[in-house]
KEVORO-170164 format. One record per residue (C-alpha): x negated, y, z negated. Coordinates in pm, whole numbers, plus 50000, padded with zeros to 5 digits. Layout:
N
     x     y     z
     X     Y     Z
...
% end
This chain:
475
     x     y     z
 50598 53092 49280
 50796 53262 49558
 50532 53372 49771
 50586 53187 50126
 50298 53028 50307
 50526 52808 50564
 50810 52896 50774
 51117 52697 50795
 51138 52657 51145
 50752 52536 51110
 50868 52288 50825
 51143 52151 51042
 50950 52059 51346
 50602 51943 51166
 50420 51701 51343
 50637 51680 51651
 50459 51757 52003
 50445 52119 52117
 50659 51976 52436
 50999 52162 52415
 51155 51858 52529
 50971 51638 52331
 51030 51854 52037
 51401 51888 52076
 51421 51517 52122
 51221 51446 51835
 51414 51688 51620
 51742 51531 51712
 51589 51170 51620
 51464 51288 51298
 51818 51419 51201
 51980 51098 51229
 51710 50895 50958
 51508 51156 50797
 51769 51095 50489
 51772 50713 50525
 51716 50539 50227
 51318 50451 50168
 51230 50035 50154
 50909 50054 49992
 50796 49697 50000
 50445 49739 49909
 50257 49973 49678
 50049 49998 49353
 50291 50210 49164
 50252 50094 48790
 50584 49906 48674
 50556 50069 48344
 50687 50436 48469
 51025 50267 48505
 51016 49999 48197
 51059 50317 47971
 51400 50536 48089
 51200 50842 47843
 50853 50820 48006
 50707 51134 48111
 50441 51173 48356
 50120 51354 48105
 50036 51651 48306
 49997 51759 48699
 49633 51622 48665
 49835 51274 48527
 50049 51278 48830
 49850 51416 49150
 49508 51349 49040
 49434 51091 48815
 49597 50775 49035
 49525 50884 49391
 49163 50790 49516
 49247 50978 49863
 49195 51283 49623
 48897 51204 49357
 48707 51028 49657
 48678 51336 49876
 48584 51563 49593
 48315 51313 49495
 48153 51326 49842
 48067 51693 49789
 47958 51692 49501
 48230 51684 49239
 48180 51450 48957
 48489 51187 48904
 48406 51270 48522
 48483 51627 48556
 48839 51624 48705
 48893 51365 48434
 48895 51022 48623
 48902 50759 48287
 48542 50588 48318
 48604 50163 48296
 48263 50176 48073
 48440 50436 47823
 48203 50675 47894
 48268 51079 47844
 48531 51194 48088
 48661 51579 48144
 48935 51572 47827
 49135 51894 47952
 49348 51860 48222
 49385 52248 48288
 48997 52249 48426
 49045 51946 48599
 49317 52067 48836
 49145 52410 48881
 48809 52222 48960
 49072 52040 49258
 49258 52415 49287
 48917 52556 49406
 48843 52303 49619
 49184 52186 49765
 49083 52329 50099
 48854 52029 50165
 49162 51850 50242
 49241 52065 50537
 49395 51846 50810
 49344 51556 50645
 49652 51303 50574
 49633 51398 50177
 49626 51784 50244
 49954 51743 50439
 50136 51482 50183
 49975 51706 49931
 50173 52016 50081
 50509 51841 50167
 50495 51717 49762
 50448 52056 49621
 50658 52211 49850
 50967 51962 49818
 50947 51783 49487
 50845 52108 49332
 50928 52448 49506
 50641 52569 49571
 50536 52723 49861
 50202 52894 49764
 49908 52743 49892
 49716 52554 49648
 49360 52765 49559
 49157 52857 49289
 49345 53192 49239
 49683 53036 49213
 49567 52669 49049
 49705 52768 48682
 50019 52907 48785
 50077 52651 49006
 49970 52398 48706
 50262 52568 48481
 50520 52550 48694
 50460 52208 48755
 50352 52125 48442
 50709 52294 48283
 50922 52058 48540
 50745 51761 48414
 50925 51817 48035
 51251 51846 48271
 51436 51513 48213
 51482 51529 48616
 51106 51463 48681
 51125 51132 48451
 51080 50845 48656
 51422 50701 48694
 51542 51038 48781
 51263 51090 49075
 51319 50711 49174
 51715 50820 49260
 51669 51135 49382
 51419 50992 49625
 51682 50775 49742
 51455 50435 49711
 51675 50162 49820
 51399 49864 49660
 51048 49943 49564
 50781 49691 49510
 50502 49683 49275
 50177 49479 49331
 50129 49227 49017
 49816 48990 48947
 49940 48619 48941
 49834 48548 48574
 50084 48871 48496
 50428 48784 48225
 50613 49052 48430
 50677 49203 48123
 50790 49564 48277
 51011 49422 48511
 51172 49197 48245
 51192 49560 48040
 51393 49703 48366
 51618 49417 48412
 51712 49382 48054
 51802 49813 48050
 52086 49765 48307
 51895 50038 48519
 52050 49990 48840
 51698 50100 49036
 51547 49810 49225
 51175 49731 49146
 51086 49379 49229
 50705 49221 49183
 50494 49110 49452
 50266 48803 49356
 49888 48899 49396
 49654 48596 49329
 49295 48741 49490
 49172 48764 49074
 49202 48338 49074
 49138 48306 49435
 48849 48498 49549
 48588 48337 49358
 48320 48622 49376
 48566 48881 49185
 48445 49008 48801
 48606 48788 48528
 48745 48526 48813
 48624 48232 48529
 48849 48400 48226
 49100 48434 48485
 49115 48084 48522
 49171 48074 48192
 49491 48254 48190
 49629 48125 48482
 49627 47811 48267
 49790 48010 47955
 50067 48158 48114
 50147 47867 48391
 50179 47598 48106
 49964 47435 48259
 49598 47276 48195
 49364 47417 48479
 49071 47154 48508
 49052 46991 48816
 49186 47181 49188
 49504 46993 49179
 49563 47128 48887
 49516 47475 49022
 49764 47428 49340
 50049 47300 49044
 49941 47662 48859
 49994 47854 49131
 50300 47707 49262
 50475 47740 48923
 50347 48117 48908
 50492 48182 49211
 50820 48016 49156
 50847 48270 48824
 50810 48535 49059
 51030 48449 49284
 51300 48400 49007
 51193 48769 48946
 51321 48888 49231
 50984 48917 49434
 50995 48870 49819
 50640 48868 49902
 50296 48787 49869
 49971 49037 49904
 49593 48899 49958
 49292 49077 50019
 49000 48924 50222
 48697 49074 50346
 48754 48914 50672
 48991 48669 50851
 48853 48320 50788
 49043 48053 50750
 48985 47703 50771
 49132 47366 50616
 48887 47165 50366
 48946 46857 50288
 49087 46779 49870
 48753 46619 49814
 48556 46941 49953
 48773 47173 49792
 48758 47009 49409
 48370 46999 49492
 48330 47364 49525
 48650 47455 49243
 48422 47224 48981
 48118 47415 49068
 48271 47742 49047
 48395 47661 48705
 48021 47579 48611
 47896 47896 48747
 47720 47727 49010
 47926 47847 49306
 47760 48001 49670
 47839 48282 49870
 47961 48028 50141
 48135 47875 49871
 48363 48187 49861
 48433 48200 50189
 48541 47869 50303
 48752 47842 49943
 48921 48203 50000
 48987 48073 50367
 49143 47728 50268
 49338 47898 49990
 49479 48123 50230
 49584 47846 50434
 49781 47718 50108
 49896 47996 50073
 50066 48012 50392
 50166 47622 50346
 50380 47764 50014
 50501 48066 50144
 50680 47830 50441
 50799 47663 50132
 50933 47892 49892
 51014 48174 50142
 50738 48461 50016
 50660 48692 50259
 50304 48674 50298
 50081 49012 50388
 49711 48915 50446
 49502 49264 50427
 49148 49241 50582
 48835 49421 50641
 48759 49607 50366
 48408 49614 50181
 48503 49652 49855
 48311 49912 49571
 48027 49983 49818
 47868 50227 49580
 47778 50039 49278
 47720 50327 49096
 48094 50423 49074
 48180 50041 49052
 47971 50020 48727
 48131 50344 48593
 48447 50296 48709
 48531 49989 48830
 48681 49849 49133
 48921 50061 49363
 48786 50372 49280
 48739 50527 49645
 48402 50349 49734
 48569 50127 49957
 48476 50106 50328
 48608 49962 50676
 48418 49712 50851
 48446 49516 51202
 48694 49219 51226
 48791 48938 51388
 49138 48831 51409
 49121 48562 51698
 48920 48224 51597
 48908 48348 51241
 49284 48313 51180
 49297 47990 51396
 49280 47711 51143
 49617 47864 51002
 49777 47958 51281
 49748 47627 51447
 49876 47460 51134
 50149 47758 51086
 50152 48051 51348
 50484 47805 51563
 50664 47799 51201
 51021 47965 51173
 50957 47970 50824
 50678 48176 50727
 50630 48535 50814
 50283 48659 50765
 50187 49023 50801
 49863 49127 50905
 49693 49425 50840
 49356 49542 50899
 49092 49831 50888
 48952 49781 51203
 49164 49978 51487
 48928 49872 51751
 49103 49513 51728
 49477 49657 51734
 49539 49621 52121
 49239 49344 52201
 49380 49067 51913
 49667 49200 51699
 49916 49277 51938
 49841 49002 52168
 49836 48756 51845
 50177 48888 51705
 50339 48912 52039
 50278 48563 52070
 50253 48377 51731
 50639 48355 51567
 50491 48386 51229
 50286 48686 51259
 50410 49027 51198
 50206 49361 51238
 50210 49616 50908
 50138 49939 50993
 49806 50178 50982
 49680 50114 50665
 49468 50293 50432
 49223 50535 50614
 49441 50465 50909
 49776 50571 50729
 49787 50919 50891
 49916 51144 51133
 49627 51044 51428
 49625 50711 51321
 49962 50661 51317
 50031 50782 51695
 49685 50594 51795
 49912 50256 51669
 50216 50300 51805
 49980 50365 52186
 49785 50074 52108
 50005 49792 51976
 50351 49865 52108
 50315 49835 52409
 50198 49456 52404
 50396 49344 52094
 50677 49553 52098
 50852 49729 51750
 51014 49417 51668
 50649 49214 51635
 50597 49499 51370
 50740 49575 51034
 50777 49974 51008
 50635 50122 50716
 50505 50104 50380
 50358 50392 50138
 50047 50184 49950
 50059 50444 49744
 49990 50463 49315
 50041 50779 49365
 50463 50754 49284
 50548 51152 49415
 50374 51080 49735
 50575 50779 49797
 50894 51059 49981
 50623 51277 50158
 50470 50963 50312
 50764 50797 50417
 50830 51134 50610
 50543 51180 50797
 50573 50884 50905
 50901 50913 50993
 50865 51224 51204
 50562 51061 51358
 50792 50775 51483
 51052 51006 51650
 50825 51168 51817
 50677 50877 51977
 50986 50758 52077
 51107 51118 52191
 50803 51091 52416
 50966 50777 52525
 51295 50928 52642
 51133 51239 52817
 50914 50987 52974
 51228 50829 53120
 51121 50487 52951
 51386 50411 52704
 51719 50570 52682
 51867 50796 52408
 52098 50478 52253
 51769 50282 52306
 51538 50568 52096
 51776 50593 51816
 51830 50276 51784
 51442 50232 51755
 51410 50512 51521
 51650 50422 51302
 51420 50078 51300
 51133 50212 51266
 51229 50451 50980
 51454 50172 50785
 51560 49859 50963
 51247 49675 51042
 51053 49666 50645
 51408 49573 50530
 51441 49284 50750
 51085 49189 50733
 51038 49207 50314
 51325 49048 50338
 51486 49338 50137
% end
C-alpha cells in the first residue's frame, strides 16, 4: 500500500481557506493544538472495548462498518441492503456472514461518500491510523482489507493501545440509567490508567412512548433497591441511580427529546399520568407533558448533585419503520425536524436558566434556530451552554456555518468546543481534527480580518480545540 493519492503539503493545509494569509495563519494556529490532548465528553463508544486489556476489534468490516450509521445509511439510500454489508438484524434475521464481501460491497461504492463529512474522516483514518494512502475502490478493497485486517492482530491496534496513542485525556461513554456499570467497574478494578467515565442516560424510563419503557420500569426498580409503584417512588429511583453514577466518576447527563417542551406539573398530575402509563393506558400528550416535567427534574437534580446536563432535540427518531422493525432503533433512519427553543424551554429556564449551579447544554438539529434563539438564549441565560454541530451538522460546512451564526451573539465562551458522538472508536482522532483545523481557520479569518489579535486567536484556539469541553464536562 505505497501508492500515494495525497500530497503532504495538501494533508497539512486541509480544510483551511485558499487565502494565503488565512492559510498561513491557520497553519500556524493548528501547530500550536493539533497535538493537544482530545476531551471526549460525549460519545456511544461501547465500554466493553476497554473492560478487556486483550480485546481485538473482529475485522475492518467490525471496526469501520458495522458501528457507524453515517456509513450503512448512505449505502442503504442507493440501494444497498444493510443485510448485505453485514449490519446484525435486531429480529435475528439472515445477515451477510463474510466480512471480506461486505467491505468490497462498501470498496465499490466508497465514492458515494465524496465530499461528504464520512468520506473525509474516512480518508484521514485510513491514512493516519493505518498507512494507507490508496484510495479506497473496488480494485484495491481486498488489499486494503489485509493490510488492515493484519494490523488489527497487532497488539498496538487493541483498544488500550489506540486509546493512548490517541492521546485521550477522558473519554465518556453514554450508559442507560437501569445500567450496573459493570465495564467501567472492570476498568477501574485493572489499574488501567485510561480515563473512561459513564454518562447517565435515563430517556428508556423517561420517555414513556420508547419500546420496553414498562420492563424498564421494572429494572429501574431492581437495580435502584428500590420498589417503583407510585411517581415518588420513581424521583427516589432516579436520584439514587444517579448518585451511583456519580460515585462512578460520571460528570454528566444526556437526554433526547423530540422537541423542547418543558413545563412543571403539579405531583398530583404527574402520579396521574405515571399510574396510567404503568397500566398501559397512557396518551400521546401524556408523553409530552411527562418527558417535559421530567426534564425539568432533571435540571432541579443536576443543580443538586452537580451533573452536567446536555438536552439533545429535534430528531424524529426510526422514521422508516421498515429498518426499525429489522433493525431497531438508531439504525440511520433518523431525521431533523423544525424546533423551537424560545417558549418551549421557558418553564425550566424560569425555574433554572439564573442558577450558578446547573449547566445545561443544548443541542439541536435545526440550524435555522442557531442565530434567531440559541445564541441569543445562551448569551443570556447563565445556565445554558451551546454544544456544537451535531449529527448531520457535525461537518466541515456545518461547522463554519456555526461558528458565523452563533459566535458572534454568544461568544466561544457561551459554547463548549467539541465532542466526537461517535461509536465509531477510530474516528474519534480524525474528528477531533477536522474540527480542529476548522476552528483555526475561523479564527485565522479573525486575525486577517483585523478583529482579534494573534494572543487573542491562540488563545481561542487553544479553547476551542481543548479548554472549553474540559471546563464545561467538568473534566
Amino acid at each position: 500500500m505505497t501508492h500515494t493519492s495525497t500530497h503532504t503539503a495538501d494533508r497539512q493545509d486541509r480544510y483551511f481557506s485558499a487565502e494565503p494569509g488565512q492559510r498561513a495563519m491557520a497553519r500556524q494556529l493548528f501547530q500550536q493544538v493539533g497535538t493537544l490532548p482530545l476531551i471526549c465528553p460525549h460519545g456511544h463508544v461501547d465500554p466493553k472495548l476497554f473492560a478487556d486489556p486483550n480485546y481485538r476489534f473482529g475485522s475492518p468490516t467490525e471496526m469501520f462498518l458495522i458501528p457507524d450509521h453515517y456509513i450503512f445509511r448512505m449505502l442503504y439510500s442507493q440501494g444497498i441492503s444493510m443485510e448485505s454489508v453485514a449490519i446484525p438484524r435486531g429480529d435475528g434475521g439472515p445477515v451477510e456472514r463474510d466480512h471480506r464481501k461486505a467491505w468490497q460491497i462498501f470498496a465499490e461504492n466508497f465514492y458515494l461518500f465524496r465530499a461528504t463529512p464520512t468520506g473525509m474522516w474516512l480518508v484521514d483514518e485510513l491514512h493516519d491510523l493505518f498507512g494507507i494512502t490508496e484510495k479506497l475502490n473496488g480494485k484495491s478493497g481486498q488489499a486494503i482489507y489485509d493490510a488492515i485486517d493484519a494490523k488489527l492482530r497487532t497488539p498496538e491496534f487493541g483498544p488500550r493501545r489506540m486509546f493512548e496513542r490517541f492521546n485521550v485525556e477522558a473519554l465518556t461513554t453514554t450508559d442507560p440509567a437501569t445500567s450496573t456499570l459493570a465495564e467501567h467497574k472492570a476498568i477501574l478494578e485493572s489499574g488501567w490508567s485510561g480515563r473512561i467515565l459513564p454518562t447517565f442516560r435515563p430517556d428508556a424510563v423517561v420517555n414513556m412512548d420508547m419500546d420496553g419503557w414498562r420492563q424498564e420500569i421494572d429494572r429501574l426498580g431492581e437495580v435502584s433497591g428500590v420498589e417503583v409503584r407510585d411517581y415518588s417512588s420513581y424521583i427516589q429511583a432516579l436520584e439514587q441511580r444517579r448518585a451511583f453514577f456519580v460515585e462512578m466518576g460520571a460528570t454528566a447527563t444526556d437526554h433526547a427529546a423530540r422537541t423542547a417542551h418543558t413545563e412543571i406539573l403539579s405531583n398530583r398530575d404527574a402520579e396521574a399520568i405515571f399510574q396510567r402509563c404503568l397500566a398501559g393506558k397512557t396518551s400521546g400528550d401524556d408523553v409530552r407533558r411527562f418527558t417535559g416535567h421530567m426534564l425539568v427534574e432533571m435540571a432541579r437534580m443536576s443543580s443538586e448533585d452537580g451533573l452536567v446536563m446536555q438536552l439533545h432535540i429535534g430528531s424524529f427518531r426510526s422514521h422508516n419503520p421498515t429498518i426499525y422493525q429489522r433493525f431497531g432503533r438508531d439504525m440511520g433512519a433518523d431525521i431533523p425536524i423544525a424546533s423551537e427553543f424560545t417558549r418551549n424551554l421557558k418553564p425550566l429556564l424560569d425555574r433554572f436558566g439564573n442558577a450558578s449551579n446547573l449547566t445545561l447544554i443544548l443541542f439541536n438539529l435545526d440550524e435555522t434556530n442557531y442565530g434567531r434563539e440559541l445564541a441569543p438564549l445562551a448569551g443570556h441565560y447563565p445556565a445554558l451552554r451551546l454544544g456544537p454541530p451535531w449529527w448531520f451538522f457535525d461537518s466541515l460546512n456545518g461547522i463554519r456555518r456555526f461558528f458565523d451564526t452563533v459566535m458572534e451573539t454568544a461568544g466561544i465562551y457561551n459554547t463548549v468546543g467539541f465532542n466526537d458522538d461517535t461509536r465509531a472508536f477510530p474516528s474519534i482522532p480524525t474528528r477531533h481534527e477536522l474540527w480542529r483545523r476548522a476552528a483555526c481557520d475561523w479564527v485565522a479569518g479573525l486575525v486577517v480580518q483585523g478583529i482579534v489579535d494573534e494572543e487573542d486567536a491562540t488563545q481561542m484556539a487553544n479553547d476551542l480545540a481543548y479548554g472549553l469541553a474540559k471546563k464545561a464536562y467538568r473534566l
